[in-house]
Phi, psi and omega in degrees: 000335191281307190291346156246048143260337176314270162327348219244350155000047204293004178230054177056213216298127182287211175263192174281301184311307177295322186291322168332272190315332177285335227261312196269332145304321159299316196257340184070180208276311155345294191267320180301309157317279192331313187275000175264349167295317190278145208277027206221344172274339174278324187311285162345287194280347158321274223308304175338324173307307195288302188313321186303297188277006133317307155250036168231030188294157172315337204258331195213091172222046181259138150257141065255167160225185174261105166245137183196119210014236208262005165278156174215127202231106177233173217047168216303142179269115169310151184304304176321303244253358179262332161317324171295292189312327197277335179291327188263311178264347176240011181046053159277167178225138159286154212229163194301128148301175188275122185292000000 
């Protein structure tokens, strides 16, 4: 529900303050506190932070892209290069074709 109303924006990025205010609403004052105590959430939105001005740096603001931890594959991704990632990092295995 956050990320769309987050996204659904028709005058781009919302503020911090609006997103607060959707976040306690979603989640309520309670549950909000609570999930805002924890370090593993700031952590999150740095690194989402980071990834965000990574891939919109002057050098790479081609699309579509791939975020996957701290890799970033933008502009169109090759069949290889996208196997390989699926392969090194989310450990998938490719399975035989069909004859």
């Amino acid at each position: 529900a956050f990320d769309d109303w987050l996204f659904a924006s028709p005058i781009g990025a919302r503020s911090k303050i609006d997103a607060l205010k959707k976040a306690v609403e979603l989640l309520g004052p309670d549950r909000y506190k609570e999930v805002a105590a924890d370090p593993w959430i700031a952590q999150q939105i740095q690194r989402n932070v980071t990834l965000y001005d990574l891939s919109n740096s002057t050098n790479n603001r081609r699309i579509p892209r791939i975020i996957y931890q701290e890799m970033v594959i933008s502009g169109p991704a090759g069949k290889q290069q996208l196997f390989k990632l699926l392969e090194e990092h989310v450990g998938l295995k490719p399975i035989a074709a069909s004859p």
